[in-house]
N, C-alpha and C positions, 0 to 999 in steps of 0.2 A: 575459562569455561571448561566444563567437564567433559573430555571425548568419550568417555564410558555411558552420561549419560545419554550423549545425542545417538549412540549408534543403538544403545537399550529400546530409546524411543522410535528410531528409524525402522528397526528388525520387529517392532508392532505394530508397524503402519507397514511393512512390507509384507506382512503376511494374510493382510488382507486386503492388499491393493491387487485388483486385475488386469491394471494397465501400466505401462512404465512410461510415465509423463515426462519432459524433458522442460514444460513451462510450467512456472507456480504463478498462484494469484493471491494477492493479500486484498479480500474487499471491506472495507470503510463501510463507515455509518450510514445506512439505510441502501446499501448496494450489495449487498450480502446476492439478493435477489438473484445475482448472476449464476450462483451456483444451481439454482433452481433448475438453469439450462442443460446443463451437464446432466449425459444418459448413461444407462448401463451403469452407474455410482454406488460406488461404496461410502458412505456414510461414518463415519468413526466422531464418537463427540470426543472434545478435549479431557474428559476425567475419564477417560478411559488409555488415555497416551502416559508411558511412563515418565515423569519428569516434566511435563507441559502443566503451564498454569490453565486457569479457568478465565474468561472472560462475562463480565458484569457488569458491561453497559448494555444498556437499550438498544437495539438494530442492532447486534450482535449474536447470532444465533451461539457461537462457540464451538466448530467443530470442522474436520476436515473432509472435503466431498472429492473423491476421485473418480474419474471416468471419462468422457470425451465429451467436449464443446464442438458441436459439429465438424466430428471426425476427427478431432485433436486430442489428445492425449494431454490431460491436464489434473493438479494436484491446485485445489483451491482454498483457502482459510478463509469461512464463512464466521467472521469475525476473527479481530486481531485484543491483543494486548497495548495498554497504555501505562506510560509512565506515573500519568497522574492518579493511577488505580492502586496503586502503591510497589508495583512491583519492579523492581530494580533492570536497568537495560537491559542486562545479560536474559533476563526473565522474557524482556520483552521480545526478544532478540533469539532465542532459546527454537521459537517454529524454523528461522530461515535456516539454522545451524542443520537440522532435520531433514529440512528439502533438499541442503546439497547435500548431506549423506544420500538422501534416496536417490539423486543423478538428477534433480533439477539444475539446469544448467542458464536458464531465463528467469527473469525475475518482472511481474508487471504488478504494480503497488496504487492501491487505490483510495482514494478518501475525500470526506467533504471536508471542504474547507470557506473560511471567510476572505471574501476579497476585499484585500488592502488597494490593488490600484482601481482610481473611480471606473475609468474604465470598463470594467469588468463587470456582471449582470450578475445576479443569482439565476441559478439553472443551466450558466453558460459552463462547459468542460473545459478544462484546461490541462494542457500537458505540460509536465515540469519538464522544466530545461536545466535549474538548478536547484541546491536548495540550500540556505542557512540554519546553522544548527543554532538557536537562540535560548534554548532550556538550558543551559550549565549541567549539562550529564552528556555521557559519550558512551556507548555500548562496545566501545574497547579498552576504554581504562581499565589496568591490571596489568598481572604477570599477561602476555603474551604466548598464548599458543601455536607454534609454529606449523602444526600440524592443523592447524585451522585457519593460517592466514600469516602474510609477514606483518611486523611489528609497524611498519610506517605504509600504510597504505594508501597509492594515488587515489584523489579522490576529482583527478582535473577533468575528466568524465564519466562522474557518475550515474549520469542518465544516459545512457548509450544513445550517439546518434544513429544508428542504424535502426535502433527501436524506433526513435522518434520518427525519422523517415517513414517507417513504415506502417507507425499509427497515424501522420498527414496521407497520406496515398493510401488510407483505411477511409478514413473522414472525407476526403475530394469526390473517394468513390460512392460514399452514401449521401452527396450533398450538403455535408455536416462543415460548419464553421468550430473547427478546432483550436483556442485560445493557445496562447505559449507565457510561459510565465517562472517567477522565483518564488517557490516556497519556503515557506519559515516556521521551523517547529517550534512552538515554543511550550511549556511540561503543562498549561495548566493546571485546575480545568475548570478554573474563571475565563471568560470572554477576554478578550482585552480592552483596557481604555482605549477611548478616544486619543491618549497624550502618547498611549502606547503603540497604535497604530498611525499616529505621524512618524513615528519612529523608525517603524519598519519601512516603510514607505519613503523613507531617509536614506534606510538601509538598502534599499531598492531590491523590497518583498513586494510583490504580486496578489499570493496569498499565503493565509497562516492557518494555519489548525495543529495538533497536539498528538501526531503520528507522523510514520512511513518514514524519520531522517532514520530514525535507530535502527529500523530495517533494509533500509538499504544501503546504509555505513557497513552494517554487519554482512552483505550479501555481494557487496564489491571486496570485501576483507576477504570474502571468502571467493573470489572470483568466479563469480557470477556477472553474465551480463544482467542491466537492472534499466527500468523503464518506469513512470508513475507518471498519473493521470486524476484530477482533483477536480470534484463537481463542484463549482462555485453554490454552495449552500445559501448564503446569505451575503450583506456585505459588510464587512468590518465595524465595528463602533465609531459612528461619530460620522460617516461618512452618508447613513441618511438618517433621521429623526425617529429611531424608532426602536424597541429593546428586543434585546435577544435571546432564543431559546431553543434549546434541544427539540422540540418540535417542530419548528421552522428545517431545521435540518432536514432531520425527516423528511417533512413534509414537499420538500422543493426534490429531494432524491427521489423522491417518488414520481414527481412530477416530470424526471427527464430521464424514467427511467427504459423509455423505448431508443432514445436516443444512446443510452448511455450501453446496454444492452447489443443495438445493432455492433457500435464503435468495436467494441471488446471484442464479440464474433468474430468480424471481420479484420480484424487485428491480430490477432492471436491465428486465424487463420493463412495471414498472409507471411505471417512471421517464421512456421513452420512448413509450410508449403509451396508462397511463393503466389501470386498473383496468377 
C-alpha cells in the first residue's frame, strides 16, 4: 500500500478536522445513524478525500463525520467499502490506513450481520469475540510495508479484551443483554445457502456477513487496538422458512436502533474516560 497516498489523504482530512479523535468508528448497514450524534462535525464526503474510493450501497451515506459523541472526540465512516463491490482489500482497507496516520489509536467496527447459531434472534447485538476470514482475499497480501505494519501479524487477539470488557459494563449499565459470538466474513454478496451455513456453524460461526475482517486485519497490522459489534439483522438461510433481503436488514437496524445508539455512547464514553 502506498504511504504517499495515505498521508495525501490524511493532510485533507486534517485540515479540516476541529478535533483530534483518538477512537474511530466504521458503521455498517443501516447504523450509519450514529454519526447523526456526533456535534460540532465536520462532514467531508468521500469523493472529496484524495485516494479514497466511493461507497454504493444502500445505508451507506459515504463520508467521514468528525466531532464529539458526547464529549468524545471521535472520527466516524458513515458508510464503509466492500469487497464484493468490486474493490480490491487494499481499497477496502485504504480508510483504516488514514485513521492511524490521523493518530487514531482505537478502532470500534460495526455491522449487520446473519445469525448462523439458532440461538441468536434478529435485532439481538452481538459483540465479536473472534472472527473467521472465509472470502479467499486478505488485505495484506503483497510486498509488505514495514512502515505500516510487520510482515506476520498476531492476530491471537484481535478483538481487544479490554474493549470488550468494557462494551459488557456499557450494556450491564443500560440493562442491555449483550450477545458474544464468532463472526465470519465471507466476499459475497449472494446470501448464503442453507448447505453453506451448516458449514459455518461446523466451523463454529455465530454470525456471517461480508465486512469488518479486512478492516480489522488491516487495523491490528497497523496496531491499533480493534473492538466490533454486529446487529443480528436477520437469521441465516435455512435456519427459518423464509427469504432474504437487503430490506429486512435495514429494516430490523432500524428497529434496534435506540438500543444500539445508547450501547456505542456509552461505550465509547467509558472507554476514553473511564466509568
Amino acid at each position: 500500500m502506498n504511504l504517499t497516498s495515505i498521508q495525501e489523504a490524511a493532510r485533507a482530512v486534517k485540515a479540516r478536522q476541529k478535533v483530534q479523535p483518538r477512537t474511530g468508528l466504521i458503521l455498517g448497514s443501516g447504523l450509519g445513524v450514529l454519526a447523526d450524534e456526533i456535534t460540532d462535525a465536520v462532514t467531508i464526503p468521500y469523493g472529496e478525500i484524495p485516494h479514497f474510493p466511493v461507497s454504493t450501497v444502500e445505508g451507506h451515506k459515504g463520508q467521514l463525520v468528525i466531532g464529539e459523541l458526547h464529549g468524545v472526540p471521535v472520527l466516524a465512516m458513515q458508510g464503509r467499502f466492500h469487497f464484493y463491490e468490486g474493490w480490491d482489500v487494499q481499497d477496502v482497507t485504504f480508510p483504516v490506513r488514514v485513521m492511524k496516520e490521523l493518530g487514531i489509536d482505537k478502532l470500534i467496527v460495526t455491522n449487520a450481520a446473519g445469525g448462523v447459531n439458532p440461538s441468536l434472534n434478529a435485532g439481538d447485538l452481538m459483540l465479536i469475540t473472534d472472527h473467521i476470514n472465509h472470502a479467499g482475499a486478505h488485505p495484506l497480501r503483497g510486498k509488505n510495508n514495514p512502515d505500516l505494519g510487520v510482515r506476520f501479524p498476531d492476530m491471537s487477539a484481535a478483538y481487544s479484551l479490554r474493549l470488550r470488557e468494557e462494551a459488557q459494563h456499557a450494556a450491564a449499565k443500560l440493562g442491555m443483554n449483550l450477545r458474544e459470538g464468532v463472526y465470519v466474513w465471507n466476499s459475497g454478496p449472494s446470501y448464503e445457502t442453507p448447505a453453506e451455513v451448516r458449514m459455518l456453524q461446523y466451523l463454529g460461526g455465530d454470525a456471517v456477513g461480508m465486512s469488518t475482517v479486512p478492516e480489522v486485519t488491516a487495523a491490528r497490522h497497523a496496531g491499533m487496538e480493534t473492538a466490533g459489534i454486529s446487529c443480528i439483522s436477520n437469521m441465516a438461510a435455512g435456519i427459518l422458512d423464509q427469504p432474504l433481503s437487503h430490506e429486512e436488514v435495514i429494516d430490523t437496524t432500524q428497529q434496534v436502533r435506540k438500543e444500539f445508539l445508547s450501547l456505542i455512547r456509552e461505550w465509547v464514553k467509558r472507554i476514553e474516560k473511564g466509568d
